[in-house]
C-alpha positions in Angstrom: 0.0 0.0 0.0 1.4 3.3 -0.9 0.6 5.5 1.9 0.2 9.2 2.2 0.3 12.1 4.3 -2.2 15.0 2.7 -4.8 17.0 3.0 -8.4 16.3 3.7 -10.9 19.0 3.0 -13.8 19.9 5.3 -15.3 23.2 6.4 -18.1 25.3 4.2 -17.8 26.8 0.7 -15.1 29.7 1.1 -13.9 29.0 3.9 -11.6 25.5 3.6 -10.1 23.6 6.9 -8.4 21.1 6.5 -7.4 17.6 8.3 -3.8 16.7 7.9 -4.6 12.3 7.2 -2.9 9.6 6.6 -4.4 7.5 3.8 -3.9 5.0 0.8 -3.0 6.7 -2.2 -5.4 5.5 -4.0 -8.4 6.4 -1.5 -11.2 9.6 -2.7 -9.4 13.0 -1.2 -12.3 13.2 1.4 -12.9 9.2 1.4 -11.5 6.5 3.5 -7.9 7.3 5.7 -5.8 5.5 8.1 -5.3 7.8 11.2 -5.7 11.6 11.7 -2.9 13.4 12.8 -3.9 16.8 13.0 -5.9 20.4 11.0 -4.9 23.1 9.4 -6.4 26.5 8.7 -5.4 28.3 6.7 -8.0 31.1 6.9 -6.1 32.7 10.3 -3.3 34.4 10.0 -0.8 33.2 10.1 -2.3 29.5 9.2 -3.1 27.8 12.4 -1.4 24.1 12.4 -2.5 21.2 15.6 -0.3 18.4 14.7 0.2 15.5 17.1 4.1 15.4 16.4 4.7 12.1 17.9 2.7 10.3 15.0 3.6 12.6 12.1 7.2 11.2 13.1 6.5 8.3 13.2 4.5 8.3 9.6 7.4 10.1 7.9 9.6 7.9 9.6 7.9 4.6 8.2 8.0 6.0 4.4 5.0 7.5 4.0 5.0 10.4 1.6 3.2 14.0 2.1 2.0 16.1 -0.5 3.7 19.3 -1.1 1.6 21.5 1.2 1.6 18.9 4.0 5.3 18.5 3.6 5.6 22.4 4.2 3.5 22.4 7.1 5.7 19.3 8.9 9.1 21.3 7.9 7.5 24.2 9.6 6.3 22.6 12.3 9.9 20.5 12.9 8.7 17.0 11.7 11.6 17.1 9.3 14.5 18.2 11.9 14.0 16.1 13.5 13.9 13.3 11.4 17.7 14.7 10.3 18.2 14.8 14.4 17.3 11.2 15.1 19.6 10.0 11.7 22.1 11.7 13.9 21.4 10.0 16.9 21.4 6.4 14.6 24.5 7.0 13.2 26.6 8.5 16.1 27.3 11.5 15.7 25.7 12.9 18.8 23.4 11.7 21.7 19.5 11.9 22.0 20.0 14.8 24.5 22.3 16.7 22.4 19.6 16.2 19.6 17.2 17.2 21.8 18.9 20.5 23.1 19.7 21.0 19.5 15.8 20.6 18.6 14.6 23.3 21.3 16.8 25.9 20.4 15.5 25.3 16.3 12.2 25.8 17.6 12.6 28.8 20.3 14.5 30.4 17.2 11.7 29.6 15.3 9.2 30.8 17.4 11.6 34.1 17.8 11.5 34.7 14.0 7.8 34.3 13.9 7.4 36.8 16.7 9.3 39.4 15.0 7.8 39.0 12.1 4.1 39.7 14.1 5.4 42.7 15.7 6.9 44.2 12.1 3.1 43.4 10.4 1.4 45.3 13.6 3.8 48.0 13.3 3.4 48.3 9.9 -0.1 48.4 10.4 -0.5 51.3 13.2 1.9 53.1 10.4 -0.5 52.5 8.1 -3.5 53.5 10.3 -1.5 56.5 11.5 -0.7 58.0 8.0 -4.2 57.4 6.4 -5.4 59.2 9.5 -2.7 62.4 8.5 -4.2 61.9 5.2 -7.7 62.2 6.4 -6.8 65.8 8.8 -5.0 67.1 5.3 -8.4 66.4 3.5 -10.1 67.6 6.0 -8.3 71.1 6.5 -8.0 71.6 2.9 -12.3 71.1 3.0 -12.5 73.6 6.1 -10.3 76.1 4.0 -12.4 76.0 0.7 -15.4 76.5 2.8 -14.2 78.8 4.9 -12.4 80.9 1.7 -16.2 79.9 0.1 -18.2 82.0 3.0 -15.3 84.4 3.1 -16.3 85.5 -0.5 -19.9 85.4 0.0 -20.0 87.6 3.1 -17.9 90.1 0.3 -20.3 89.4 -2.1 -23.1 90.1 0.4 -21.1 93.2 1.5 -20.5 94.8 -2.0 -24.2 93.9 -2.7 -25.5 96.0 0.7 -22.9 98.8 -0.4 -24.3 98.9 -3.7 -28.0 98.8 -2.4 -27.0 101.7 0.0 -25.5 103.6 -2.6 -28.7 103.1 -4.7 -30.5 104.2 -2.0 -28.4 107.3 -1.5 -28.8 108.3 -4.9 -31.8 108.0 -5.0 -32.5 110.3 -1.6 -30.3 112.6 -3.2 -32.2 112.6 -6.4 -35.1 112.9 -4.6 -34.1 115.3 -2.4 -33.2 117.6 -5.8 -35.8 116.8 -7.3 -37.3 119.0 -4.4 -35.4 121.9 -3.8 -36.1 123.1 -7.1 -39.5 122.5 -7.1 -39.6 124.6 -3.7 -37.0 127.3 -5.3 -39.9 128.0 -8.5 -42.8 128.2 -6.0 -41.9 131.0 -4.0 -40.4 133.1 -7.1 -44.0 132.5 -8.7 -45.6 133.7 -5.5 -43.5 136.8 -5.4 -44.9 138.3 -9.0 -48.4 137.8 -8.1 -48.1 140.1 -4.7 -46.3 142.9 -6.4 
C-alpha cells in the first residue's frame, strides 16, 4: 500500500479547513484514511497548524509520503528536523539529548522569527493607520479652508451687494431730495410776482 500524508478538505464553501490524514494513495481526497494526525487552517493568519508530532514522526519515519503542502507544514512545524536529528542519533554522531537541546533551540528560534515578524506586520499596520489618518486631517483642513475661503467670499459678495443697495438708496435720496429743492425754489419766485 502506498501511503500518504495530505490534506483532507472539510469546512463550508469559502472557507476550507483542513485535516492533515494519513491514507492510501489510492483512496477519494475526502474518502477512506488510516489515522488523523492533525488540522490546518489556513484562513487565520498566520495559518493555524495542531499536529500530534509524535505520529507525524512516526509516519514520515515509516516511508509514508506527504503532499507538497503537507510536507511544508511538517518542515514548519519540525517533523523534518528532526527526522535529520534522530539520523544523527542512529548514526553516532551525537546523543538523543544533544539532539534534543539541539531541537529546542530550532524551535525557540523559530518561534523568535515568527514573533518578529508579528510585531513588524502590527507595526506596519499602526503606520499605516497613522498616516491614512494624516491623510484624512489634510483632506479635511483643505475642506474647512475652501469652505471657509467659500463663505469668506460670499460675506464680500453680500457686503459689496448692501454697499451697492446703499448707494442706490443714497442716490436716490439725493435725487429725490433735488428733485425738491427746485421744485420749492420755483414756487416762492411764482408767489412773489403775483403780490407785487
Amino acid at each position: 500500500m502506498a501511503t500518504k500524508i495530505r490534506l483532507q478538505r472539510g469546512g463550508r464553501k469559502g472557507y476550507a479547513f483542513y485535516s492533515i490524514v494519513i491514507a492510501d494513495a489510492r483512496a477519494p481526497r475526502d474518502g477512506r484514511f488510516t489515522e488523523k494526525i492533525g488540522t490546518y487552517n489556513p484562513n487565520t493568519n498566520p495559518a493555524t497548524v495542531d499536529l500530534n508530532f509524535d505520529r507525524a514522526l512516526y509516519w514520515v519515519e515509516t516511508g509514508a509520503q506527504p503532499t507538497d503542502t503537507v510536507r511544508n507544514i511538517l518542515s514548519r512545524e519540525g517533523v523534518y528536523m528532526m527526522k535529520h536529528l534522530r539520523g544523527g542519533v542512529k548514526k553516532g554522531a551525537f546523543d538523543e539529548a544533544a539532539a534534543q537541546k539541539k531541537f529546542d533551540a530550532w524551535k525557540a528560534d523559530k518561534q523568535n522569527g515568527l514573533a518578529k515578524i508579528a510585531e513588524a506586520e502590527a507595526k506596519a499596520k499602526k503606520d499605516a493607520a497613522a498616516n491614512a489618518l494624516k491623510a484624512e486631517k489634510a483632506v479635511n483642513e483643505a475642506i474647512a479652508k475652501k469652505v471657509a475661503e467659500k463663505k469668506a467670499a460670499e460675506a464680500a459678495a453680500k457686503a459689496e451687494e448692501e454697499a451697492a443697495k446703499a448707494a442706490e438708496a443714497a442716490a436716490a435720496e439725493a435725487a429725490e431730495a433735488s428733485a425738491e429743492a427746485p421744485a420749492e425754489e420755483a414756487a416762492p419766485a411764482a408767489e412773489a410776482p403775483a403780490e407785487a
